[in-house]
Every structure is written in structure tokens, then in C-alpha cells.
N, C-alpha and C positions, 0 to 999 in steps of 0.2 A: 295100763289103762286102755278103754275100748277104742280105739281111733276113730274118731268121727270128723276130725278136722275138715274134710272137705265138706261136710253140711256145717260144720261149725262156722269153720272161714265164710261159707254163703250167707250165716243168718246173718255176721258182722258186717257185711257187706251191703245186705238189703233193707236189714232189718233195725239195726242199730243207730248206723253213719247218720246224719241229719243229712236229707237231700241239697244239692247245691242252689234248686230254687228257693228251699226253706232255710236255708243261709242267706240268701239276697233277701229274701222278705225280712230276716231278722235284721238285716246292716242297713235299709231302707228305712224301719221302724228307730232305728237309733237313730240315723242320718235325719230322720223327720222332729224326733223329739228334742236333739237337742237346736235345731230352728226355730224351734217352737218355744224351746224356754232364750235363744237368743232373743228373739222377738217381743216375747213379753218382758225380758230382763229392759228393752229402750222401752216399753209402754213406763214399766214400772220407774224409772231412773226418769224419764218426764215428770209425771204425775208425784213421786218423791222427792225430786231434786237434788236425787243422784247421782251416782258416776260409776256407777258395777259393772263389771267387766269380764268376761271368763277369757282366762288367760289358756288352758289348754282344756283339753276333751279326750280321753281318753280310755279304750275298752279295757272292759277290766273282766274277772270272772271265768263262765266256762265258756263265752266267747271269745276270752284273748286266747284261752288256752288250746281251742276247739274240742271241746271232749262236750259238746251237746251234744243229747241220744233223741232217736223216734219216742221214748218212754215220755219224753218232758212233755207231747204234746197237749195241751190246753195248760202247760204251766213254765213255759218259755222265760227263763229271766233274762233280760238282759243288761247287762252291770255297766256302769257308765259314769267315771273317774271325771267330778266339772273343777276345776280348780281356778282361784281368785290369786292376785297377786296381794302377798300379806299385807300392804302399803294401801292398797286400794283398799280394804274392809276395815282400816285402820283399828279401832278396837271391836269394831261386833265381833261379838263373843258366837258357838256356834252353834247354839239353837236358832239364835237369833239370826246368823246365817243361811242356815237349814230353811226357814219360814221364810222370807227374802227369796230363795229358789221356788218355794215351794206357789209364794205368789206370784211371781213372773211365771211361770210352770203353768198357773190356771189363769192366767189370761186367757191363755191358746189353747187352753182344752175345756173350755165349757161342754160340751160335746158329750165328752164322758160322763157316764153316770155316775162314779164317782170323785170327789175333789182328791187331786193328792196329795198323802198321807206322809206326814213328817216322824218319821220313825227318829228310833235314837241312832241311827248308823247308815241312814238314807232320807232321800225321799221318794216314796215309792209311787209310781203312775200305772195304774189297773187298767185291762183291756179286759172289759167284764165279759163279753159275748164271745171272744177266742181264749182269755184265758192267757195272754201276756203280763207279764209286768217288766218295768223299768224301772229301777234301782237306782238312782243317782246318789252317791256319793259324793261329798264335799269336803273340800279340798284348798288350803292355802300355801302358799309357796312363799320362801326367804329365799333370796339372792346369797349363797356363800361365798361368791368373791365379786367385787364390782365388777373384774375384769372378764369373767368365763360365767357362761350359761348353766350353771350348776347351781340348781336350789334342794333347801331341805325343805320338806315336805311337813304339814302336820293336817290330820282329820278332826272334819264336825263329828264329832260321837258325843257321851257327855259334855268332854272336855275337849282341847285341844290337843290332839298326842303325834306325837311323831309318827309319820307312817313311809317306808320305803314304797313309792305308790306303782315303782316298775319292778321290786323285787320278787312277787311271788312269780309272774310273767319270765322274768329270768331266769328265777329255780326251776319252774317246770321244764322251761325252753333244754334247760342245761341237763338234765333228769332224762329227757328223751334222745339227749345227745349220747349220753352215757349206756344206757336201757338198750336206748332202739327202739322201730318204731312200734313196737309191741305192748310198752308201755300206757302210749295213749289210747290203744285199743282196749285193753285191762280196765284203764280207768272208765273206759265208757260201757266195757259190759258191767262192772261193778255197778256204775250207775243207774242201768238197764234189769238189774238184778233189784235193785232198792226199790225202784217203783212200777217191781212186776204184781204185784195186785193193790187192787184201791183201797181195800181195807186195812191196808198198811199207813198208819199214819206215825208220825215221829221218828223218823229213818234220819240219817245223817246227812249234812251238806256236802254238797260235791267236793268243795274241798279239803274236807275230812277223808272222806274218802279217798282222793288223789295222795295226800300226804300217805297214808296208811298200805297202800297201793304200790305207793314207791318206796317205802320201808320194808315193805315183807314182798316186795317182788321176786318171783321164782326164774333167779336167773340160770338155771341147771338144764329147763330145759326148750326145744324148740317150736314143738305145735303151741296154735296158740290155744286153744282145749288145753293140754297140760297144764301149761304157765296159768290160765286164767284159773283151771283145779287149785294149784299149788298156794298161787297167790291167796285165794281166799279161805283157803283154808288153814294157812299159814297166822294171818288175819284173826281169822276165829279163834283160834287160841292165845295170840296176842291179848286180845278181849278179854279172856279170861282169865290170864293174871290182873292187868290194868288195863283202864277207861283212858286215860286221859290222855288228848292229843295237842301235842304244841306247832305253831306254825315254824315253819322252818327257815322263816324271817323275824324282822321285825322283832327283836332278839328275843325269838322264841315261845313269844306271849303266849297263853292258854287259851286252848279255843274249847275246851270242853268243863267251863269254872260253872255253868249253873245247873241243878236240880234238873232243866230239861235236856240238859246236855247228855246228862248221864243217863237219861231214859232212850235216850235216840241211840247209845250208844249199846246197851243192853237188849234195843230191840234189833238192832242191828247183828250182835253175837248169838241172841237164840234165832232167830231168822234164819240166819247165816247155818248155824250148826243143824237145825233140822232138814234144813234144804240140803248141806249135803251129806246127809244120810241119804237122801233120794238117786246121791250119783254112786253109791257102796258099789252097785252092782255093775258097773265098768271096771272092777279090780277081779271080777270071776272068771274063773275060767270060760262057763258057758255062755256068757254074756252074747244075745245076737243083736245083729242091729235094730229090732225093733223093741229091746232092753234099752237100749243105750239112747235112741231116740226120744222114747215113754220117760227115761229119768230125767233128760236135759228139758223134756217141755214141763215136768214135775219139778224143777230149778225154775224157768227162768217164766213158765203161768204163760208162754205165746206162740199162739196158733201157728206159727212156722214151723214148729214141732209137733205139734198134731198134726198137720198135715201130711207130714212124712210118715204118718203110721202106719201100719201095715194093712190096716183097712182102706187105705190111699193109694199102697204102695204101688200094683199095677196101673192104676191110673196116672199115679205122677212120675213113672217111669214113661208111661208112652207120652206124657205131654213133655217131657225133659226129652225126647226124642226130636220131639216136633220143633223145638226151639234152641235147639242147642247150638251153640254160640262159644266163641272166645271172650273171656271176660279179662279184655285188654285196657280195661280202665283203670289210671293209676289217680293216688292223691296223695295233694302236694302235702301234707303232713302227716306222710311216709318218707319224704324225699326232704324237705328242710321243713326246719324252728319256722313257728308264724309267730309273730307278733305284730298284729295289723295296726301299724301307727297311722297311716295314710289310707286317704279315698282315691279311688279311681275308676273313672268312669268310662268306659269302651263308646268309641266312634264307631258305630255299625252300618253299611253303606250297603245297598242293593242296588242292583239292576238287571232289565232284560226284559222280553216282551215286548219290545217298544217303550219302556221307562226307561227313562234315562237317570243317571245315579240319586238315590236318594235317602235319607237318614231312613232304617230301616221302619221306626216309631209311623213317621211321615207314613210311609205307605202302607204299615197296620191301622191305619186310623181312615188314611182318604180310601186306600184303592184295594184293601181286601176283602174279601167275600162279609156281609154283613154277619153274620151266621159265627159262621167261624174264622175267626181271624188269622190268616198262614201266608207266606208269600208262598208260587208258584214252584215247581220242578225248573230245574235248567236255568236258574236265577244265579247271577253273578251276587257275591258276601264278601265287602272286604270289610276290616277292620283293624284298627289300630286305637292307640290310645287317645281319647280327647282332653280329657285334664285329668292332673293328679297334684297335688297338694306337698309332697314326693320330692325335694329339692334335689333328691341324685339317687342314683341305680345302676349297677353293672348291667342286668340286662332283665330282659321281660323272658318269661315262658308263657305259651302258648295249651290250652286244652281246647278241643272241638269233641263231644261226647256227642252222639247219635242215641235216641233213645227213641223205644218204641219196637212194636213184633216185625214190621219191615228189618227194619235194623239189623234187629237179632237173627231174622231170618237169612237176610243177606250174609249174615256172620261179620257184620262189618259195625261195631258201637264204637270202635275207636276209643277215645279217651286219654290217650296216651298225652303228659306234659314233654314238650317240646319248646327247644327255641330257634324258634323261626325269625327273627327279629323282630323290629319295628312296628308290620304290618303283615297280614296274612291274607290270604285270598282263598274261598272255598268256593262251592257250588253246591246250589240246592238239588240232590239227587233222589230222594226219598222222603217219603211222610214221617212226621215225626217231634213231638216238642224236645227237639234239642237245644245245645246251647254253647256259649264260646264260655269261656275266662281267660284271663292273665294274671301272672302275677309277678309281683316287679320284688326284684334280689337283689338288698343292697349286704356285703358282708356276711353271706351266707346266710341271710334270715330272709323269707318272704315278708315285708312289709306292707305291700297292700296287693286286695285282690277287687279286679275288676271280673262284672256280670253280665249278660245280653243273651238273653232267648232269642233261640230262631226258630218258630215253628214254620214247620213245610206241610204242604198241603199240596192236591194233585190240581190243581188248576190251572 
């Protein structure tokens, strides 16, 4: 097969991975909604003369998993596990549960143009002008022994049914243990593949895809070009004996039992099979790189591969001249399992110029440039954690990513996760929207990650 892995590795890279600012804007949008329905849940429990309570919150989906792609842009789900204690809903049944969320939920969002929508397996909240939605799921919990924090779980759907609500978060976590982290990157070109053109409607859920992914995974070989080859075309012909996918919890229930299941899944197999007729010619002998380049953008329909064509090709060889850089950026779900149970929020502190130390927020608001908002060059950054919800952790790691053509030009983006302890201290040396993260290891799984932009500016 043609090696193209180092443009493949770069599209996964730039092209795929969901930005780390469009991670915080997603865990921001969650951390607001579900405020939002605590909120309305006391208006509601006033005005009823109630006593509803959510007893825990927690991410579910291709957020807990991390396998959100640049593709989902204008269709962002984010999945959101609200659970009641069984004793508290006493007998509401769980529509009548679902509706209950669904009206403390529209207290706090009159706003929206639409009310939110009580589905049979959520309730969903529309972001009609970006093109979000919010999924919440509902959830009741039994106590299994008086003595230990251990409950079974059952979901609002129809009925009441049992649901393991941290088991697929497990499977996967355990899948990429076993895998490597090549795994989750599969899952997310796969993804990336499913809604590479808009006239593609009826394509399969993420985590159809993830199951399927890690079933016919090509463990044989090492680029990830190959593996992602092997994988799906492995895939493809799975399809074509049989459809049907069971989840690999939850003992085993059918996720592909209706009429549209089965259409998602056949559009998925002829998709799949004629796209990769378009990669045949990475197995010829003459195959050049602007062969190999023309099939991969004829797969995957995005202009990262157009523009490496050969009508480009001098061109983006002298501007990959101009810019060319260490691409020393690592991420943390290459290195450990996430499962983000906890928030955490970063204490960000500047100083210099004559200001004396100040919450970074503080001084994007009072003392920077109206225009553009940056703190100055030669600015003292420290940071450390200010709350996390987190009752214990072996230790924090540390990312400082530098981004911008300064950066790149200095050959200096950093990125590297680190731990540095408690507290870290930088300096503002160059123009740039960068930005810090941590994230806090408890048991070898990262449980929460904290965010904080720092743009630098020449002032």
C-alpha cells in the first residue's frame, strides 16, 4: 500500500482531532445546561410542591469517550447521564419523569427557539443557530447494599430497564488499553468518513461505529493509513454477510432491531465499498503521490487533500518551507483512559508592567487593549488549580501549547503533557491564542481536565 502516512498522520492531526478550545466550549455548554435544569428543577419543586433532586450528572457518549471529529461541526451532541435517587421519584413512571426534566429544563431556556423535546430515550435541547444539541438522559438509581455506595441503575426509555450507565465508558476505556492508541483515532476517521458529504443522510451512530471498529480492528499492522485501510474494509465485508450490531454491554442488547437501523447500515456497506474502490490504486505498482493523494481526498470529500494536489504541489512545498516546525504536541488520550467524572477549573494569575498579580479574566476585561483582547509580552502566568469537585488524585499533568505562525516560526509550539506539580509558572514571549490545560490522574485514568486561554499580544 502507497505510504502516505505522514500527510495522513497531519490530516488526523489538524483535521480530525476536535480543537481543545472546541472541547472547552463543549464542557462549558454542558456545565451551563445542566445549571440550568438544576435551577429550573427548584423553580419547578416550588411551584409543585416537590422534592426532585439529581443525584449525579454525568458525561456520557462521544464525549466521555473523546472520539468527537471537526465533521460533527453544526451537529455537536453532547450526551448527558441526569440521575434521581429511586426513593425520591417514588413511583413516576418514566415518561412522566422525562416531562418533569423536560419542564424545569424550560424554565431556563426560554431563549431558545425551540422548547425541549421529550424523546423516547432523552430529552433533547436544540442550539438551532450553531447546530448543538444536548441529550439528557434519564436515570434512576437503587442502593444495592445500605452499607456501600453501590447502586443499580435503570433508564427513562419506554419502560424502566436496567442500564450499566458507566459500562460502555469502561468497554471503550478498556478497548484502547488493549488496542492502543490507534484505536481511538480509527474510530474518529471512521467518523470523519460517515459524514464526509452532506448528502449522506442515514449513516450510522458513533457508537455503531466504535463497536464495529473494535471488532474488525487491523491489529497486523502499524501506519495508521494501513490500520484505518484494513479496518474498514474489514468492516465492509462484515456488512455483507450481516447487519446487525449488539452493544457489548448491557447484556448485549440489539442496537440495530428497526427498519431504519437496517438502512443506516447498508448505507454505510455500499458507501464504504465504493469509496474504497477509489483507494485500489495505492496497491499498484505505479502509484505516485499525487495518485495516492487524488484517492484519499476521493475517500474522505476534504479539501486537505485537494490541496496537496499536484496543482498545489509547488506551492505547498515552499509554504511547508516557510513554516516548518516540530510538531511536539502530545494528547492526553494517547497517553491515558479519560473518563471525565470531575470539573476543574484553572487559577490563572498574571502579572508585570507595573500590575501587580491578577486573575487573568480581571485583566482581559479591565486593562486590555479594547480591540483585541491579549495580555502584553514579558507577563509573568502562573497557574494552578482553583477548584475541582475531585476528592483525590495521584498527581496533575501540565500542557502549555503555543499556537500561531510566531510559534511555528520560532519552532517552539511546545505541547508537551508534563508534570510539573501543583503550580506552573510561564511567561508571555510571543503573539499567540494559546493556552494551558491539566489534568488530574487518579488510577491511571485522567478524570478531569481543566481549560484557560492565554492570548498574547505585542503590547
Amino acid at each position: 500500500m502507497y505510504d502516505c502516512s505522514k500527510d495522513f498522520d497531519k490530516f488526523y492531526r489538524t483535521k480530525v482531532i476536535l480543537s481543545a478550545n472546541e472541547k472547552n466550549e463543549l464542557r462549558k455548554k454542558r456545565k451551563l445546561n445542566i445549571k440550568r435544569l438544576k435551577d429550573g428543577l427548584l423553580e419547578y419543586n416550588e411551584e409543585k410542591k416537590t422534592t426532585y433532586k439529581i443525584s449525579e450528572e454525568r458525561i456520557q457518549g462521544s464525549m466521555a469517550m473523546h472520539t468527537i471529529v471537526q465533521n460533527d461541526e453544526n451537529d455537536y451532541d453532547i450526551d448527558i447521564g441526569i440521575v434521581f435517587d429511586a426513593e425520591n421519584l417514588a413511583d413516576l413512571g418514566p415518561l412522566a419523569t422525562r416531562n418533569m426534566v423536560a419542564n424545569a429544563l424550560e424554565r431556563k431556556t426560554k431563549q431558545f427557539a425551540e422548547a425541549p423535546n421529550v424523546k423516547t430515550s432523552c430529552v433533547r435541547l436544540k442550539y438551532i443557530s450553531t447546530g448543538y444539541h444536548v441529550d439528557l438522559a434519564v436515570f434512576k438509581r437503587n442502593k444495592e447494599n445500605v452499607l456501600e455506595d453501590k447502586y443499580t441503575y435503570e433508564h427513562a426509555g419506554v419502560n424502566w430497564s436496567v442500564r450499566h450507565i458507566k459500562a460502555l465508558e469502561e468497554w471503550f476505556n478498556e478497548e484502547a488499553k488493549i488496542k492502543g492508541v490507534n484505536f481511538r483515532k480509527v474510530v474518529r476517521l471512521s467518523k470523519m468518513f460517515c459524514k464526509s458529504r452532506s448528502s449522506w443522510k442515514y449513516m450510522p451512530s458513533g457508537l455503531v461505529q466504535t463497536i464495529l471498529c473494535d471488532e474488525k480492528f487491523a491489529t497486523d499492522y502499524s501506519r495508521l493509513d494501513e490500520i484505518f485501510y484494513y479496518t474498514m474494509d474489514a468492516i465492509m465485508n462484515r456488512l455483507e454477510v450481516y447487519l446487525e450490531v449488539k452493544a457489548p454491554v448491557d447484556n448485549g442488547r440489539l442496537l440495530t432491531n428497526r427498519e431504519e437501523d437496517y438502512v443506516r447500515m447498508k448505507n454505510w456497506k455500499n458507501r464504504l465499498k465504493s469509496s474504497l474502490k477509489e483507494l485500489d490504486i495505492l496497491f499498484e505498482k505505479e502509484c505516485t503521490y499525487n495518485d495516492a493523494i487524488t484517492a484519499w481526498f476521493n475517500f474522505f470529500n476534504h479539501e486537505y487533500w485537494e490541496k496537496l494536489g499536484e496543482h498545489n504541489l509547488v506551492e505547498n512545498i515552499n509554504y511547508n518551507r516557510l513554516i516548518e516546525f516540530d510538531d511536539t504536541e502530545e494528547f492526553i488520550d494517547d497517553l491515558f483512559p479519560i473518563y471525565e467524572l470531575y470539573e476543574v477549573e484553572i487559577d490563572c494569575k498574571v502579572s508585570g508592567n507595573g500590575f501587580s498579580m491578577m486573575p487573568i479574566s480581571v485583566y482581559l476585561e479591565k486593562y486590555a487593549p479594547l480591540v483585541q483582547k491579549f495580555i502584553p509580552y514579558k507577563f509573568s502566568i502562573t497557574c494552578k488549580i482553583k477548584k475541582t469537585n475531585c476528592p483525590s488524585y495521584e498527581k496533575i499533568l501540565w500542557k502549555v501549547l503555543n499556537i500561531g505562525e510566531e510559534a511555528q516560526r520560532r519552532n517552539n509550539i511546545r505541547g508537551q503533557i508534563k508534570d510539573r506539580g501543583k503550580e506552573i509558572k510561564e511567561t508571555s514571549n510571543f503573539r499567540g491564542s494559546h493556552y494551558i490545560e491539566c489534568y488530574l490522574i487518579r488510577n491511571g485514568i485522567c478524570v478531569g481536565i481543566g481549560h484557560v486561554d492565554v492570548p498574547i499580544g505585542q503590547g
